[in-house]
C-alpha positions in Angstrom: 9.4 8.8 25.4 11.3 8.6 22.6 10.1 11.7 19.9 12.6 9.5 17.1 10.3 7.2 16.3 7.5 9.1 14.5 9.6 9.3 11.0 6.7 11.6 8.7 3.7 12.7 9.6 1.5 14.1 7.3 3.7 12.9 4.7 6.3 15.0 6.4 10.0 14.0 7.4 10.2 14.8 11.2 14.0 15.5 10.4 13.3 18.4 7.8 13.7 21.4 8.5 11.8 24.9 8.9 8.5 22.7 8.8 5.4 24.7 10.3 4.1 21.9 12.3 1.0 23.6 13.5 -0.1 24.5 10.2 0.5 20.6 9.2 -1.3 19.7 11.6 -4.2 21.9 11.5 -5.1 21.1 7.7 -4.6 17.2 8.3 -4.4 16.8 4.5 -2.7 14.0 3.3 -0.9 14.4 -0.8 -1.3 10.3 -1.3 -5.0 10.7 -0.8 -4.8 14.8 -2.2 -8.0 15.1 0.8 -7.8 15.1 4.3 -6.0 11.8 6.0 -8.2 9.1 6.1 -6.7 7.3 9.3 -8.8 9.3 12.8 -9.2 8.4 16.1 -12.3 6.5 17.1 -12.3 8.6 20.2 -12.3 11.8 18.3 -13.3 11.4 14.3 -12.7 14.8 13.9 -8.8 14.3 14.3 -6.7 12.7 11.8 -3.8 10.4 13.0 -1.2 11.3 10.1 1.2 9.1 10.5 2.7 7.7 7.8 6.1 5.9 9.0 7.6 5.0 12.2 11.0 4.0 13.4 11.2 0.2 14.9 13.4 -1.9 16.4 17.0 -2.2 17.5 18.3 -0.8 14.5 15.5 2.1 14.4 14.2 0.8 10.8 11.6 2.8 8.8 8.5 1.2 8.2 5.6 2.6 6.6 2.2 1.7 8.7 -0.2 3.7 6.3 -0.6 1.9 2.5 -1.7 5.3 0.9 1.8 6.2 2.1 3.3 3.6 -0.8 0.8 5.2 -3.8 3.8 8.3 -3.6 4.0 9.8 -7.3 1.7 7.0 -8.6 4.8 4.9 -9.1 3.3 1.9 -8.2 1.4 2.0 -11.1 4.0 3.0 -13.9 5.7 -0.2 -12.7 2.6 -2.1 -13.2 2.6 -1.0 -17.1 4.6 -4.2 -18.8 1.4 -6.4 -16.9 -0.6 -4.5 -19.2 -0.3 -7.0 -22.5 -2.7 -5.7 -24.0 -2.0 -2.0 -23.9 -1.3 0.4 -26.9 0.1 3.9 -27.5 -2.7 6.1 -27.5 -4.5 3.9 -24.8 -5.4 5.8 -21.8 -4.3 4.8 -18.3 -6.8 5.1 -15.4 -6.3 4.1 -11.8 -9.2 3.5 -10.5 -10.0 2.5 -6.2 -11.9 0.0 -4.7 -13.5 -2.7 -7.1 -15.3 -5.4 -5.8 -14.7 -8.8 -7.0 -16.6 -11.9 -5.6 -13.3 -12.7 -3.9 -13.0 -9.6 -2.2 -12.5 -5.7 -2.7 -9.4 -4.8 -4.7 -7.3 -1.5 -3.8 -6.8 -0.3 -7.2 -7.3 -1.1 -10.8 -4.9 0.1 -13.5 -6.9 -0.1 -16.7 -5.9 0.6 -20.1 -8.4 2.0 -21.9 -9.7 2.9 -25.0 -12.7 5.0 -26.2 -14.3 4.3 -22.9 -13.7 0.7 -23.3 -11.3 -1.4 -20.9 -8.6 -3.2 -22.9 -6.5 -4.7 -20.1 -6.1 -4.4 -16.4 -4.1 -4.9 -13.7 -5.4 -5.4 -10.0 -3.0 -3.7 -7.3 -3.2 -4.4 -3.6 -1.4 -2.3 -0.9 0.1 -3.8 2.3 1.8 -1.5 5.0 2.1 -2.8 8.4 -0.6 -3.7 11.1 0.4 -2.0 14.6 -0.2 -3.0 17.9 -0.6 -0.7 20.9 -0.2 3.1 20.3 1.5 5.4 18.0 -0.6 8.4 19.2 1.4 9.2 22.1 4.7 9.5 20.1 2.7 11.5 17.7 1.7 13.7 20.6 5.2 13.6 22.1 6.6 14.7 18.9 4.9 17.9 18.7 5.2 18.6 22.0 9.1 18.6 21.4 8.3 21.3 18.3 6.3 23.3 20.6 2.7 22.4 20.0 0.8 22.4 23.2 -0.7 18.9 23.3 -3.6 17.2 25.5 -1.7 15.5 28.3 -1.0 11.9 27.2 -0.2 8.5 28.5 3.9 8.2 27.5 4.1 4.8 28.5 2.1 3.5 26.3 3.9 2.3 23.4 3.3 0.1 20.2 4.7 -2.5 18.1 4.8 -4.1 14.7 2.2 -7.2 14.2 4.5 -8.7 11.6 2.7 -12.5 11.7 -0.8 -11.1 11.9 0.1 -8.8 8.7 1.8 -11.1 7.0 -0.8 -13.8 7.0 -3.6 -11.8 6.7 -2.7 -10.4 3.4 -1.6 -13.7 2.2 -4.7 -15.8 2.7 -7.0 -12.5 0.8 -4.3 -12.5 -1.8 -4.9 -16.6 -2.3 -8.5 -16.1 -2.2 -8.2 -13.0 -4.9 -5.8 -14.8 -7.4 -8.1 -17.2 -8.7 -10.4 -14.8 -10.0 -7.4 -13.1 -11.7 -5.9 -16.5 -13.1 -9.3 -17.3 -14.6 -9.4 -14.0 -16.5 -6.0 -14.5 -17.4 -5.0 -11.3 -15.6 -2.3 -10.0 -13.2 -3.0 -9.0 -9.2 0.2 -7.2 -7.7 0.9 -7.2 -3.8 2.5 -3.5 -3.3 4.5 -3.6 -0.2 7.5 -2.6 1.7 10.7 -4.6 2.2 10.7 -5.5 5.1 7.6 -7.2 4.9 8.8 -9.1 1.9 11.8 -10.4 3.6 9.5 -11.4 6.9 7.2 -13.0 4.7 10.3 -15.0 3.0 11.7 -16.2 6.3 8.4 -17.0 8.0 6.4 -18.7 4.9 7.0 -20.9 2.2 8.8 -18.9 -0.4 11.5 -21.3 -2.0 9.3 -22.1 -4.9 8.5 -18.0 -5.7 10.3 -16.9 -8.6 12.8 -14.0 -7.8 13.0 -14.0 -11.8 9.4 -12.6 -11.9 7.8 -13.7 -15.1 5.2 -11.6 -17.2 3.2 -15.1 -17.3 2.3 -15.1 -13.6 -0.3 -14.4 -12.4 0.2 -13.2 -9.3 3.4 -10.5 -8.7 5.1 -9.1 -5.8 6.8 -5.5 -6.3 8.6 -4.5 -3.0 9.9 -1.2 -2.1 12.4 0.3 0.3 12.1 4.1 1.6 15.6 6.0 1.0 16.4 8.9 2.4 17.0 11.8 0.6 18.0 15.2 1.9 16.0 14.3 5.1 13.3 13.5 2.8 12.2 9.9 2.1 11.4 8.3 -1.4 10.4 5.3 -2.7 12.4 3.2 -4.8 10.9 -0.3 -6.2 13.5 -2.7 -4.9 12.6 -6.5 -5.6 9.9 -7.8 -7.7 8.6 -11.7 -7.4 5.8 -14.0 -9.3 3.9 -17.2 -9.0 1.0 -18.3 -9.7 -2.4 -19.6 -7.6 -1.3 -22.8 -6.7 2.4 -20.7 -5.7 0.1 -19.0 -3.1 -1.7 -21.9 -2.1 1.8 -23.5 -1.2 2.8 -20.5 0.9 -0.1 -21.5 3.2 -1.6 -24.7 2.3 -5.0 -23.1 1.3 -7.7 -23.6 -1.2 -10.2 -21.6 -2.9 -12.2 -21.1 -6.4 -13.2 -17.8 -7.6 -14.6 -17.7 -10.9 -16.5 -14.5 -12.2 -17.5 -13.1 -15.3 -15.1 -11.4 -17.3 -17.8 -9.0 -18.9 -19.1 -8.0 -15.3 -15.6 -6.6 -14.1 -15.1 -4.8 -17.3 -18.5 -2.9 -16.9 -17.7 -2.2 -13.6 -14.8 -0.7 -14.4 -15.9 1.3 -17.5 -18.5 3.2 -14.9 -16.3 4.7 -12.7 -14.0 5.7 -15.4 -13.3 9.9 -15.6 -11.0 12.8 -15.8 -10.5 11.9 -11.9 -8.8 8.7 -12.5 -6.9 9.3 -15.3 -3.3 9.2 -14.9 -1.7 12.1 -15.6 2.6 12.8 -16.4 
């Protein structure tokens, strides 16, 4: 089995060096999520998976399989600032996770705000990619080859990338979200990695989506590609794109209304404001 294709763990480059792997292990903390990583094994809930990217394909590519992996220095959402029209110095900026919609459940919200009052938002959506198989036993394999005793393991067991299923899937949410953000004349962002991007621009309908992306869109894609640096890895925002709902509805041939009231999400919001999800430089 090959121990290259587990790239970080724990948000960890497996080529840098003088890492204590069985103290990173042991405390399972992710620094995306600042708590312990969210992603366990059904067979043992107690254990946390931790890995962030994996090497795959001929060429060995990186590609990130966590989306709390892409949140990395909360750059996502300081790109996400000139979708904020209505924002103004002195505003406060609040990221704030999970907000349901009629549509569907939203990542993240990036809210300007103002004495406790939401003046504009921006609704971000994360998309790493959907694996098939098992990663585990590379995990395993990989500490084993740092010295870790590990639980015997299956190595032939091996995984892939579910690039179609992924692709699709986000898609067909994102057209069912957009229309709720058109109709409140605000902006929904797909967060994902390059690679994904350029799958999704092979295998869909993408001629008519704007590689000039315009601040009148609704709907924005910001893509990113993970550099290496110093055998450490960092995100760098490397395309951005825009339509509209009916640009979505082309990429698949879809439909769906959404209509909610504007007042509702804004009081929604304004409750889980706090210190906790303000951003701080």
């Amino acid at each position: 089995m090959e121990n290259q294709k587990i790239v970080e763990l724990f948000a960890t480059s497996a080529k840098q060096k003088g890492v204590k792997w069985a103290s990173t292990v042991a405390r399972q903390q992710c620094p995306f999520v600042k708590k312990r990583c969210v992603k366990t094994r059904k067979s043992e809930p107690s254990v946390s998976i931790g890995t962030c990217t994996v090497a795959y394909g001929r060429n060995n590519d990186n590609v990130i399989i966590c989306p709390h992996r892409l949140t990395e220095n909360n750059q996502i959402f300081l790109d996400c600032i000139h979708l904020l029209t209505l924002h103004e110095p002195g505003n406060e900026l609040h990221i704030i996770p999970e907000i349901s919609i009629p549509s569907g459940n939203v990542d993240y919200v990036f809210a300007s705000v103002r004495n406790g009052k939401v003046k504009d938002f921006v609704g971000i959506e994360l998309q790493a990619l959907d694996t098939t198989g098992s990663v585990w036993n590379y995990r395993q394999s990989f500490l084993k080859s740092k010295g870790i005793t590990q639980v015997e393991f299956d190595a032939n067991v091996t995984f892939g990338i579910n690039w179609k299923m992924t692709a699709k899937t986000i898609l067909v949410q994102m057209h069912h979200k957009i229309s709720t953000f058109e109709n409140l004349n605000r902006h929904l962002v797909l967060v994902l990695q390059d690679c994904l991007m350029s799958y999704m621009r092979k295998e869909f309908s993408f001629s008519h989506i704007s590689s000039i992306p315009k601040t009148g869109d609704s709907f924005h894609f910001h893509s990113y590609q993970l550099l290496a640096e110093c055998n450490r890895y960092q995100l760098s925002l490397l395309e951005r794109a825009s339509t509209d709902a009916n640009g979505i509805s082309k990429c698949l041939g879809l439909q769906a209304e959404a209509n909610v009231d504007l007042e509702i999400i804004l009081k929604t919001l304004e409750n889980k404001i706090s210190g906790k999800t303000l951003l701080k430089l």
